[in-house]
PDB file with SEQRES, HELIX, SHEET and CRYST1 records, atoms N, CA, C and O in Angstrom:
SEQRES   1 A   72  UNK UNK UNK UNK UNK UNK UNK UNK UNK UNK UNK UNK UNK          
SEQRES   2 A   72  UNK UNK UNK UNK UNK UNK UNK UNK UNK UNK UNK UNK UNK          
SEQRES   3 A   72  UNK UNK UNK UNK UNK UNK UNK UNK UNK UNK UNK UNK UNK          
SEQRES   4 A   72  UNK UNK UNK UNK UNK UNK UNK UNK UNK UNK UNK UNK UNK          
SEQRES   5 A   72  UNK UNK UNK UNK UNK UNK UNK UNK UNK UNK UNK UNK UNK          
SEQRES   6 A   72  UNK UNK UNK UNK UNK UNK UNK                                  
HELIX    1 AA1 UNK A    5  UNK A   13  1                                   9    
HELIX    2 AA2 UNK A   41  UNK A   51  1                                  11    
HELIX    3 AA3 UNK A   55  UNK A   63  1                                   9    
HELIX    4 AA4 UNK A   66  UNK A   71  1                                   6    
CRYST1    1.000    1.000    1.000  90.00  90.00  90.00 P 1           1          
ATOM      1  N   UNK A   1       2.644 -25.251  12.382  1.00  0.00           N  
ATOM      2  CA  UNK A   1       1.703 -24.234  12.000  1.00  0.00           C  
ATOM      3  C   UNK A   1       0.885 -23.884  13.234  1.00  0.00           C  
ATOM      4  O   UNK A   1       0.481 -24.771  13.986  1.00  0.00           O  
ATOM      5  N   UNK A   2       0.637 -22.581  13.448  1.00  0.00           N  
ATOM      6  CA  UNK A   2       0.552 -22.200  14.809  1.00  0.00           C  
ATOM      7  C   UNK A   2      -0.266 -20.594  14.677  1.00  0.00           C  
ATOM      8  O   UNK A   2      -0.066 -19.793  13.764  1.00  0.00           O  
ATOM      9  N   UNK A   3      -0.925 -20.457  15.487  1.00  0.00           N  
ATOM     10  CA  UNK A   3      -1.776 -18.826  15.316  1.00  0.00           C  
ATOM     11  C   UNK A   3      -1.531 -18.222  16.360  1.00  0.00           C  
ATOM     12  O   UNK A   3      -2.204 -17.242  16.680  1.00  0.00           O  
ATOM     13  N   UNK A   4      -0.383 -18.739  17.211  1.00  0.00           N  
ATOM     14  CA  UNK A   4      -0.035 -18.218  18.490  1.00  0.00           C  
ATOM     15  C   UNK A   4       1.737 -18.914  18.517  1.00  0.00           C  
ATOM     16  O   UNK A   4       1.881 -20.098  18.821  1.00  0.00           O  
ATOM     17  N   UNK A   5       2.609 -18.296  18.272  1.00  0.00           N  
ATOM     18  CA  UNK A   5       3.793 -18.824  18.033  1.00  0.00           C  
ATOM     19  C   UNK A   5       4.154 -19.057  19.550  1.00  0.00           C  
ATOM     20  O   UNK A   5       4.431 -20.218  19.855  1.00  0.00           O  
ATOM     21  N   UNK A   6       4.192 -17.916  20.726  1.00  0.00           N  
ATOM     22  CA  UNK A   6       4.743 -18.282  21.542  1.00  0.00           C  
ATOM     23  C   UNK A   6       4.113 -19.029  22.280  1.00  0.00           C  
ATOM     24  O   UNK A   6       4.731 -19.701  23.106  1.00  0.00           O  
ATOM     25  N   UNK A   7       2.934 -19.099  22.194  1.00  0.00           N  
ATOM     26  CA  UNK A   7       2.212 -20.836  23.127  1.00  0.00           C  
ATOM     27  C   UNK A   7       3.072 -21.931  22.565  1.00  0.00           C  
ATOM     28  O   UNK A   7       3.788 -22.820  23.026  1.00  0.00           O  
ATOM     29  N   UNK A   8       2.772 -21.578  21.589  1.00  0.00           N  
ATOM     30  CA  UNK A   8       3.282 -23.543  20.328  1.00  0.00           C  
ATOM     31  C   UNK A   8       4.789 -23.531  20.928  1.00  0.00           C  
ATOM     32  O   UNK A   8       5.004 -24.549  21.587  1.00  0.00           O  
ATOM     33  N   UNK A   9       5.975 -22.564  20.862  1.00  0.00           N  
ATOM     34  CA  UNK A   9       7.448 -23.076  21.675  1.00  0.00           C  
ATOM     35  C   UNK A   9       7.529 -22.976  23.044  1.00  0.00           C  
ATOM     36  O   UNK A   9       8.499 -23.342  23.708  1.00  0.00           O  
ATOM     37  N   UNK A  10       6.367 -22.410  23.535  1.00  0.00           N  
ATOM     38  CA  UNK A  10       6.200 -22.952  25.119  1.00  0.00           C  
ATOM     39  C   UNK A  10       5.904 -24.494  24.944  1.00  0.00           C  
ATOM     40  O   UNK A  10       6.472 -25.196  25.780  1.00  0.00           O  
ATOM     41  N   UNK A  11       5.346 -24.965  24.282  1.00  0.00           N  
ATOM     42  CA  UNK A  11       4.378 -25.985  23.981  1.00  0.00           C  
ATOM     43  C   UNK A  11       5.675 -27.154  23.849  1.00  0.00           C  
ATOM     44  O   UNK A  11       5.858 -28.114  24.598  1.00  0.00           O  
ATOM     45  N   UNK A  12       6.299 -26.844  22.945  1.00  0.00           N  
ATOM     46  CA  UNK A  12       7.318 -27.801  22.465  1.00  0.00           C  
ATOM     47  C   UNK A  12       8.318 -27.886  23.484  1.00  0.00           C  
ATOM     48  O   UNK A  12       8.827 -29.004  23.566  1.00  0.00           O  
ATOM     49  N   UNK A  13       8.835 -26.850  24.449  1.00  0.00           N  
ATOM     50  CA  UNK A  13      10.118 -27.250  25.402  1.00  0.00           C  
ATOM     51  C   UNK A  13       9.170 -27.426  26.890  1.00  0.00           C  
ATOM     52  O   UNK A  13       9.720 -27.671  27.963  1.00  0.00           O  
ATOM     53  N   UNK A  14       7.943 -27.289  26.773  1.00  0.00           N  
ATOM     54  CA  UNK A  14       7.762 -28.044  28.566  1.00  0.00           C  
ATOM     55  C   UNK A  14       8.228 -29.785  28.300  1.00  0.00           C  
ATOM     56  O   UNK A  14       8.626 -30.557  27.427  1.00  0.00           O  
ATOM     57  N   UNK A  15       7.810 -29.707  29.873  1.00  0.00           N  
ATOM     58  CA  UNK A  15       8.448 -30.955  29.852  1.00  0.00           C  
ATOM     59  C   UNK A  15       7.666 -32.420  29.951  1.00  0.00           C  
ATOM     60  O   UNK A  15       8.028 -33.587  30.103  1.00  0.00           O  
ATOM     61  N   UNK A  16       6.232 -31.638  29.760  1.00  0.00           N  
ATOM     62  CA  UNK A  16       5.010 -32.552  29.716  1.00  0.00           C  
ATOM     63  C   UNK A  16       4.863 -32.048  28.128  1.00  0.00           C  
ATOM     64  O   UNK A  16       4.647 -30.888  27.778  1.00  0.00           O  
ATOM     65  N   UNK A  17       4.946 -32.619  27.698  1.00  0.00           N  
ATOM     66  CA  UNK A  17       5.075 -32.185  25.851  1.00  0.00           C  
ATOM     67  C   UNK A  17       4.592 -33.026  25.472  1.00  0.00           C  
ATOM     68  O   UNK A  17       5.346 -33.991  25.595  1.00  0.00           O  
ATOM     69  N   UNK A  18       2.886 -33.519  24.644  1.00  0.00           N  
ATOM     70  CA  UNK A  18       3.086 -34.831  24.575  1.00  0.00           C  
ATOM     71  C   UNK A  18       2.935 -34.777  22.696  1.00  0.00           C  
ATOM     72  O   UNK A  18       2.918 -35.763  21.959  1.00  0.00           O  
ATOM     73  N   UNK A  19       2.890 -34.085  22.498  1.00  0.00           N  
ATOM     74  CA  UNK A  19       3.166 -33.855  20.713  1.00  0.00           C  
ATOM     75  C   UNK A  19       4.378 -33.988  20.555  1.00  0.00           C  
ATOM     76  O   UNK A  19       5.016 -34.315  21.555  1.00  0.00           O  
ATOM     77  N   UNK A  20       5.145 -33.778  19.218  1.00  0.00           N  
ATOM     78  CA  UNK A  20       5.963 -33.030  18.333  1.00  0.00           C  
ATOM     79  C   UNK A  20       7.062 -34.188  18.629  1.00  0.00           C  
ATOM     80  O   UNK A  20       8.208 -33.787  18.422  1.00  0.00           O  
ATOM     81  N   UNK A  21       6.968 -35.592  19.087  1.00  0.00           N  
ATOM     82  CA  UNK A  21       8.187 -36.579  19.197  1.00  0.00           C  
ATOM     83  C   UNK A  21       9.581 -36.252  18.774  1.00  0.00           C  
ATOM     84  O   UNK A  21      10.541 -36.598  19.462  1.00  0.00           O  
ATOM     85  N   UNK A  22       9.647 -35.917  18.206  1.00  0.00           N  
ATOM     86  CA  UNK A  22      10.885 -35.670  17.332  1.00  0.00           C  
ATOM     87  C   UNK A  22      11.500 -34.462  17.884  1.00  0.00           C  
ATOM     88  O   UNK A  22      12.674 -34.203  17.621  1.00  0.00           O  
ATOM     89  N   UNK A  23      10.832 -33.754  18.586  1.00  0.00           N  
ATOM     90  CA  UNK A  23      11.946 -32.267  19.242  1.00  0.00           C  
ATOM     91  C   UNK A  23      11.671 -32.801  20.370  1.00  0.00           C  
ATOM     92  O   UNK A  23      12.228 -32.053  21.173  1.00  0.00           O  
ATOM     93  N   UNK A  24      10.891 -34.069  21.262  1.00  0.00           N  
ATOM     94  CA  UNK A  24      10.917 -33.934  22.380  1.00  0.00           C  
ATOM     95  C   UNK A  24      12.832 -34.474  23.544  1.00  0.00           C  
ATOM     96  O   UNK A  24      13.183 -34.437  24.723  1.00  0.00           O  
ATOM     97  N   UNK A  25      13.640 -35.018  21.798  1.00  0.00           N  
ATOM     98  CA  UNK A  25      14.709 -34.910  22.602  1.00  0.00           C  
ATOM     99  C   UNK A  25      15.991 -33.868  22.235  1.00  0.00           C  
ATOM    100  O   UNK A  25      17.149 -34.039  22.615  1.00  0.00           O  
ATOM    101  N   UNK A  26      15.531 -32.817  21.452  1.00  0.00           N  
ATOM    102  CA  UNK A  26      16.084 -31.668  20.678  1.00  0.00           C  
ATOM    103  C   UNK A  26      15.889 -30.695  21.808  1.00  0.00           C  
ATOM    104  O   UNK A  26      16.155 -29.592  21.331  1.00  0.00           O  
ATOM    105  N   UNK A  27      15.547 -30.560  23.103  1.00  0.00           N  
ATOM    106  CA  UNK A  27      15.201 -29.472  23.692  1.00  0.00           C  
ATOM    107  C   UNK A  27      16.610 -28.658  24.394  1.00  0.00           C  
ATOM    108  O   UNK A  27      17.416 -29.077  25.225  1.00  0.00           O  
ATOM    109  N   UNK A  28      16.545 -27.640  23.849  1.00  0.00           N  
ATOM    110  CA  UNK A  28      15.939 -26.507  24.063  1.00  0.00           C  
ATOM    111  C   UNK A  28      15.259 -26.023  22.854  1.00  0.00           C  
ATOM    112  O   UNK A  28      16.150 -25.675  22.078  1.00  0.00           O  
ATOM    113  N   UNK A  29      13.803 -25.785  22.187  1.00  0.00           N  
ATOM    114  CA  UNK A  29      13.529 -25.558  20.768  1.00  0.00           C  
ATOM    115  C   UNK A  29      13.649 -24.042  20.393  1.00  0.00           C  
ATOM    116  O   UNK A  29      13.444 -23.270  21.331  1.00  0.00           O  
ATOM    117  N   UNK A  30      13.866 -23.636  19.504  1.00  0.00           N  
ATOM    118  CA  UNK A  30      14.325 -22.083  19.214  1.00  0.00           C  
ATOM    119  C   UNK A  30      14.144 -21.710  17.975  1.00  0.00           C  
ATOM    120  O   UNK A  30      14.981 -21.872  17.086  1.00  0.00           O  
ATOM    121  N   UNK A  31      12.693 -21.019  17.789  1.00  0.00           N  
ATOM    122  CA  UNK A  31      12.717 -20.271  16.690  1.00  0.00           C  
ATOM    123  C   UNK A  31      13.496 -19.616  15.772  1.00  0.00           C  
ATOM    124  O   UNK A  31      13.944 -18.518  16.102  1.00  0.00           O  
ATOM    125  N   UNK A  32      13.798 -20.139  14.488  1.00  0.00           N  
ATOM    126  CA  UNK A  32      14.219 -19.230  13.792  1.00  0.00           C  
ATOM    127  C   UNK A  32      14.055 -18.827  12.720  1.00  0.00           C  
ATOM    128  O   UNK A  32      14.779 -18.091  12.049  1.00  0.00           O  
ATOM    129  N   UNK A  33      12.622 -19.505  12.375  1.00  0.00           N  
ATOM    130  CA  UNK A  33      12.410 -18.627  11.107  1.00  0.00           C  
ATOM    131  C   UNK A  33      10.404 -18.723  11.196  1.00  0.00           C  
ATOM    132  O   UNK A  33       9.896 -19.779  11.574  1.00  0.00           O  
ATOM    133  N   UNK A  34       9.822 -17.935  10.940  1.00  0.00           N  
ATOM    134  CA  UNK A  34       8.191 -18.132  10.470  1.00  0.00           C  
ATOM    135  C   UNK A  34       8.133 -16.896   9.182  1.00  0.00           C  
ATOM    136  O   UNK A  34       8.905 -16.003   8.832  1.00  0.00           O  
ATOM    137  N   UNK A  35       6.692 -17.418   8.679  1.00  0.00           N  
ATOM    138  CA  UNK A  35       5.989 -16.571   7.716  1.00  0.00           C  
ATOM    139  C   UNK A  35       4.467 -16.328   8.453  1.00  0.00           C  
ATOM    140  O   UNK A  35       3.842 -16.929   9.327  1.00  0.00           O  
ATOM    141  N   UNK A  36       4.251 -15.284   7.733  1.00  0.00           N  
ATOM    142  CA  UNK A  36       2.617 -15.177   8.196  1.00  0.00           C  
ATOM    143  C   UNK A  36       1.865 -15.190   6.729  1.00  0.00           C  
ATOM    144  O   UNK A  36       2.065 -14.560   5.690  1.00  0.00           O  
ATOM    145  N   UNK A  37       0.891 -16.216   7.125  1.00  0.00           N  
ATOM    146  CA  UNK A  37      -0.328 -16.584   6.062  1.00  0.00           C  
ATOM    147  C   UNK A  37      -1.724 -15.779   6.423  1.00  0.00           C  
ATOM    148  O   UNK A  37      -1.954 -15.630   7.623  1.00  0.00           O  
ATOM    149  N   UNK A  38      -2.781 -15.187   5.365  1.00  0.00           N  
ATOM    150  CA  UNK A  38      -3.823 -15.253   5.507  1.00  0.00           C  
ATOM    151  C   UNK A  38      -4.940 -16.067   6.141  1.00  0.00           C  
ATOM    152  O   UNK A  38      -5.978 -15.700   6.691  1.00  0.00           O  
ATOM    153  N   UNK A  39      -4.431 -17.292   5.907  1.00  0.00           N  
ATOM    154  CA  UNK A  39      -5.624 -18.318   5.715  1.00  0.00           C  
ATOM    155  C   UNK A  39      -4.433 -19.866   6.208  1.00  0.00           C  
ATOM    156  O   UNK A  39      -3.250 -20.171   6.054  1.00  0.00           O  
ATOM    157  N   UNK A  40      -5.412 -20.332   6.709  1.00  0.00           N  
ATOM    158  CA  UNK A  40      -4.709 -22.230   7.189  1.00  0.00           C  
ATOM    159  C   UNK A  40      -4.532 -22.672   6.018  1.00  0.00           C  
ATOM    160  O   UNK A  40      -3.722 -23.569   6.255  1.00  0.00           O  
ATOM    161  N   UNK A  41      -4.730 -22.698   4.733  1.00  0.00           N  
ATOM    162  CA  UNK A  41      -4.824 -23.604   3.598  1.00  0.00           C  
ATOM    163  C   UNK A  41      -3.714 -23.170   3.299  1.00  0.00           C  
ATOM    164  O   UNK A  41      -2.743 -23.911   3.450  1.00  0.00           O  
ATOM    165  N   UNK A  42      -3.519 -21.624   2.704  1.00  0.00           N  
ATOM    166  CA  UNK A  42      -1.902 -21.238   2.448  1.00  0.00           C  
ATOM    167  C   UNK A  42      -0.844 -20.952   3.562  1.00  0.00           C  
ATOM    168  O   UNK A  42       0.145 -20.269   3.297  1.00  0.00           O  
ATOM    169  N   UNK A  43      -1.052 -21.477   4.819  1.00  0.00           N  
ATOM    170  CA  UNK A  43       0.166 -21.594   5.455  1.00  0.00           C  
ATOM    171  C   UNK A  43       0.015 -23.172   5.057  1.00  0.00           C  
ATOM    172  O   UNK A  43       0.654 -23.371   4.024  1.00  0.00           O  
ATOM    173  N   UNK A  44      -0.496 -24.128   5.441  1.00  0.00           N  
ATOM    174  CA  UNK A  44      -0.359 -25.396   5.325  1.00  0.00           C  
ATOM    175  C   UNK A  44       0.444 -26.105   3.940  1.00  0.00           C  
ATOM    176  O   UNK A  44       1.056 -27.172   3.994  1.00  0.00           O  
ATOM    177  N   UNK A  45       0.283 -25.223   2.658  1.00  0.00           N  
ATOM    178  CA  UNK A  45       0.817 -25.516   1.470  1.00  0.00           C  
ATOM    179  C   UNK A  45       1.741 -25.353   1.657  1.00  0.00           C  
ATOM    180  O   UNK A  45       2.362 -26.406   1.511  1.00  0.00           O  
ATOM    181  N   UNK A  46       2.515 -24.364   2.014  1.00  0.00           N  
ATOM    182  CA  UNK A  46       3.447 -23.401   2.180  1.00  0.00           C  
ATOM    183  C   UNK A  46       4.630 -24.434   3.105  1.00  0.00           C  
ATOM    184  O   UNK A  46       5.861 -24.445   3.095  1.00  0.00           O  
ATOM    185  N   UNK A  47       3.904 -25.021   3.652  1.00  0.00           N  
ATOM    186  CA  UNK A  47       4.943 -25.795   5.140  1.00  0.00           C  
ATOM    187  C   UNK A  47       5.286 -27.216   4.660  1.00  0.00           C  
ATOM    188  O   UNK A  47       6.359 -27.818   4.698  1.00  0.00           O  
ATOM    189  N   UNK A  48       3.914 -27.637   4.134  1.00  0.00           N  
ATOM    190  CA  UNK A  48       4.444 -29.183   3.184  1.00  0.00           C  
ATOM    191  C   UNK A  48       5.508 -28.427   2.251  1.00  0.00           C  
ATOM    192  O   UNK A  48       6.634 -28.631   2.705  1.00  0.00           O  
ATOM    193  N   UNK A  49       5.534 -27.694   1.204  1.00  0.00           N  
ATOM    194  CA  UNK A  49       6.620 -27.380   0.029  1.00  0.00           C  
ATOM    195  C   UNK A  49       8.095 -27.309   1.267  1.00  0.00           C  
ATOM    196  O   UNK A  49       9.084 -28.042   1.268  1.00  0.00           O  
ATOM    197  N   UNK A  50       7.799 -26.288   2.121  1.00  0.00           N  
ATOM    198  CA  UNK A  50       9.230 -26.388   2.989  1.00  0.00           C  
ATOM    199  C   UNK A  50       9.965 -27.448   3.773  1.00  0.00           C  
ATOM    200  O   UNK A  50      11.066 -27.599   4.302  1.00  0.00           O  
ATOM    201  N   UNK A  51       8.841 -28.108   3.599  1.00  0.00           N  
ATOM    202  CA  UNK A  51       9.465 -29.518   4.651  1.00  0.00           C  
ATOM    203  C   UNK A  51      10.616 -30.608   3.889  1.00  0.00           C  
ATOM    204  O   UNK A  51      11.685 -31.054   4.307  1.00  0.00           O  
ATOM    205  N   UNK A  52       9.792 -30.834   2.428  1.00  0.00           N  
ATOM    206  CA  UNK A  52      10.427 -31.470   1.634  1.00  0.00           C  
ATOM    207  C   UNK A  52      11.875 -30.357   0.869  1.00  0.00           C  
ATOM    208  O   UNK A  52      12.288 -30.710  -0.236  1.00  0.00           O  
ATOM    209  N   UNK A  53      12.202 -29.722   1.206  1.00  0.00           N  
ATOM    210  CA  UNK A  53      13.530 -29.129   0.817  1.00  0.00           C  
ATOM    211  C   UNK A  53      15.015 -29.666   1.689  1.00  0.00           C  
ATOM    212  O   UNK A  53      15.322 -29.927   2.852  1.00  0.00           O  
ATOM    213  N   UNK A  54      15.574 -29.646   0.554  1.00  0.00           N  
ATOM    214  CA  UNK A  54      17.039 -29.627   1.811  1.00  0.00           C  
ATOM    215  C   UNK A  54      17.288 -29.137   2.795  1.00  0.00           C  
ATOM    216  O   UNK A  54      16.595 -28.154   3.056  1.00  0.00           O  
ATOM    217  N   UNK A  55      18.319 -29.520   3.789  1.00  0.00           N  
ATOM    218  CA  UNK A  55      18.523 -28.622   4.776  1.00  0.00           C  
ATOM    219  C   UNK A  55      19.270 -27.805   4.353  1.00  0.00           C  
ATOM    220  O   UNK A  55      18.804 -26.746   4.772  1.00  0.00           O  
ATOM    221  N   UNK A  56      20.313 -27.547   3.676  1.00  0.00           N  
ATOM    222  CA  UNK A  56      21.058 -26.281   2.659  1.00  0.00           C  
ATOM    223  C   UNK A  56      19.663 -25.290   2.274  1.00  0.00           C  
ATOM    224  O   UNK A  56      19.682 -24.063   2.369  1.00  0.00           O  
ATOM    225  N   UNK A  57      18.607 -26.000   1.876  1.00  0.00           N  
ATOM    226  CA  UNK A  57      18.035 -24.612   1.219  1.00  0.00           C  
ATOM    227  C   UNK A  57      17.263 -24.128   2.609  1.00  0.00           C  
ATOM    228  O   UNK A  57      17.174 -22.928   2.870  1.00  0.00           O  
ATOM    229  N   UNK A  58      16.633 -25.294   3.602  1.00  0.00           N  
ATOM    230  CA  UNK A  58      15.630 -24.356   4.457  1.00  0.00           C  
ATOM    231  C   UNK A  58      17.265 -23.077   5.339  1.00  0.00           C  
ATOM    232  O   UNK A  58      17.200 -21.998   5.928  1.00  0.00           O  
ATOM    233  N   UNK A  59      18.160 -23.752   5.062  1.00  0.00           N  
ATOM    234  CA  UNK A  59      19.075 -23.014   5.967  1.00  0.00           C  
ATOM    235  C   UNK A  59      19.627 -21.276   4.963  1.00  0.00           C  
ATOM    236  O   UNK A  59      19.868 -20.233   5.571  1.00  0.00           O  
ATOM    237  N   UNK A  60      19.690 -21.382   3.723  1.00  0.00           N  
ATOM    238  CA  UNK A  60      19.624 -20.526   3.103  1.00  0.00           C  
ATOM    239  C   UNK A  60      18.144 -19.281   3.383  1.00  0.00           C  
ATOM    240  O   UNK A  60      18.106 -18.063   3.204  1.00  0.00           O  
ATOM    241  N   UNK A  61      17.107 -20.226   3.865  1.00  0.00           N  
ATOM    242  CA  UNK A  61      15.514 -19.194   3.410  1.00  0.00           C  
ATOM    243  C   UNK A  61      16.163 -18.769   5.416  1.00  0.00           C  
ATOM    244  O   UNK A  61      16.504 -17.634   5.748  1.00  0.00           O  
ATOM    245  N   UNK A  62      16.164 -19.327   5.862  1.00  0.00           N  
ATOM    246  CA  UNK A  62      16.477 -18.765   7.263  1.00  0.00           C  
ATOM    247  C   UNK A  62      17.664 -17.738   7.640  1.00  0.00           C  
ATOM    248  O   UNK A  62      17.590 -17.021   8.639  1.00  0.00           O  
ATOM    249  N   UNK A  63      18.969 -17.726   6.592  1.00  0.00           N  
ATOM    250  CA  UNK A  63      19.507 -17.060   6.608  1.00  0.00           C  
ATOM    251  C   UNK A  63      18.951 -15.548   5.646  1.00  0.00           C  
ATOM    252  O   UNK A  63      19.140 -14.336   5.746  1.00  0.00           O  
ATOM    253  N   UNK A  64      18.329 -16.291   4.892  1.00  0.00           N  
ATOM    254  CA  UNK A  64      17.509 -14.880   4.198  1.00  0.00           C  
ATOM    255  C   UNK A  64      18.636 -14.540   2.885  1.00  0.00           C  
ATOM    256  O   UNK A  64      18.854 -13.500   2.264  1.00  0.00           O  
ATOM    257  N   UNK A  65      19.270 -16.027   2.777  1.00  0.00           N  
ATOM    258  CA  UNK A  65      20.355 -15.608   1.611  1.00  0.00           C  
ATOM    259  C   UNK A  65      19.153 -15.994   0.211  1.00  0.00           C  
ATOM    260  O   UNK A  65      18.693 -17.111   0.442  1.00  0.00           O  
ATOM    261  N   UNK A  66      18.819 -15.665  -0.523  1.00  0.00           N  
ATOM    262  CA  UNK A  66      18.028 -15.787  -1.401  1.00  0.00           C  
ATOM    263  C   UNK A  66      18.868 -15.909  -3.295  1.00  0.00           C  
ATOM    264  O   UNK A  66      18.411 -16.442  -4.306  1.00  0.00           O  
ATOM    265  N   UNK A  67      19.958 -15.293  -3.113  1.00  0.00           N  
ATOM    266  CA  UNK A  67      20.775 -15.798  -4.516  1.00  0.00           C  
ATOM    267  C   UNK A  67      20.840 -17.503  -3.959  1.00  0.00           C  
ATOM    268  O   UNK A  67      20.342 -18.368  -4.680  1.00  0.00           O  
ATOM    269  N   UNK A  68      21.436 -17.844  -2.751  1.00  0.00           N  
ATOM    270  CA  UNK A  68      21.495 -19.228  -2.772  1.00  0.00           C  
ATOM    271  C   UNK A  68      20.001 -19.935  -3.015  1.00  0.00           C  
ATOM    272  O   UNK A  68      19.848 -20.684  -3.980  1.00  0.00           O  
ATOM    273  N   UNK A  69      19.342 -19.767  -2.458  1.00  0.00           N  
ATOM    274  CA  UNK A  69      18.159 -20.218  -2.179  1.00  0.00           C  
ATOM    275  C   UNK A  69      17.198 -20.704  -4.057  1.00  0.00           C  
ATOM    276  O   UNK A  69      16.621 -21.745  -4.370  1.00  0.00           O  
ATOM    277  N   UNK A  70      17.467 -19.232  -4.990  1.00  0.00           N  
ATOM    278  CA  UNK A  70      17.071 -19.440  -5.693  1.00  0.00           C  
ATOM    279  C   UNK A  70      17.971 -20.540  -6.663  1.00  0.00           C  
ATOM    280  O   UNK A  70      17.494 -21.171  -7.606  1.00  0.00           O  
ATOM    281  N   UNK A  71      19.437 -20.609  -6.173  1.00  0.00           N  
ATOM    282  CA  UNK A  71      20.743 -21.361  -7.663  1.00  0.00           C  
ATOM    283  C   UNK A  71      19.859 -23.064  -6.703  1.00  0.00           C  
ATOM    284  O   UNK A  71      19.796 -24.071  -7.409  1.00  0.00           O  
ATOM    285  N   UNK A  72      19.266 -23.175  -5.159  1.00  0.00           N  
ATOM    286  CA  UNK A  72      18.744 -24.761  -4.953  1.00  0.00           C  
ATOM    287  C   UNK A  72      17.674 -24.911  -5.193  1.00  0.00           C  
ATOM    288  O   UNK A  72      17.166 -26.027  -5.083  1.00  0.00           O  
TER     289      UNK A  72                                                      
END                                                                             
């Protein structure tokens, strides 16, 4: 969650990175999907519900296939 997307994937592929452990050996990192929220509270809801999904469905909401998305 980020109010500046392209700082935050600058952020994640330097090479002094000292957040985000888990992509620090995934690099090169590459956007491919965001939403835009009003407010920190409803992006933050919004990102816990997506986290806990399959990877079939976050890969469906990224493809933007939405019959799949809704049958997972």
């Amino acid at each position: 969650m980020t109010s500046n997307l392209d700082k935050r994937l600058k952020e994640h592929n330097s090479k002094t990175s000292k957040g985000a452990k888990y992509l620090r050996a995934k690099k090169p990192v590459m956007l491919v999907y965001s939403e835009k929220y009003p407010d920190i509270k409803s992006a933050m809801n919004r990102e816990l519900r997506v986290k806990k999904w399959t990877r079939v469905k976050k890969e469906a909401l990224i493809n933007g296939d939405l019959e799949l998305l809704k049958k997972l």
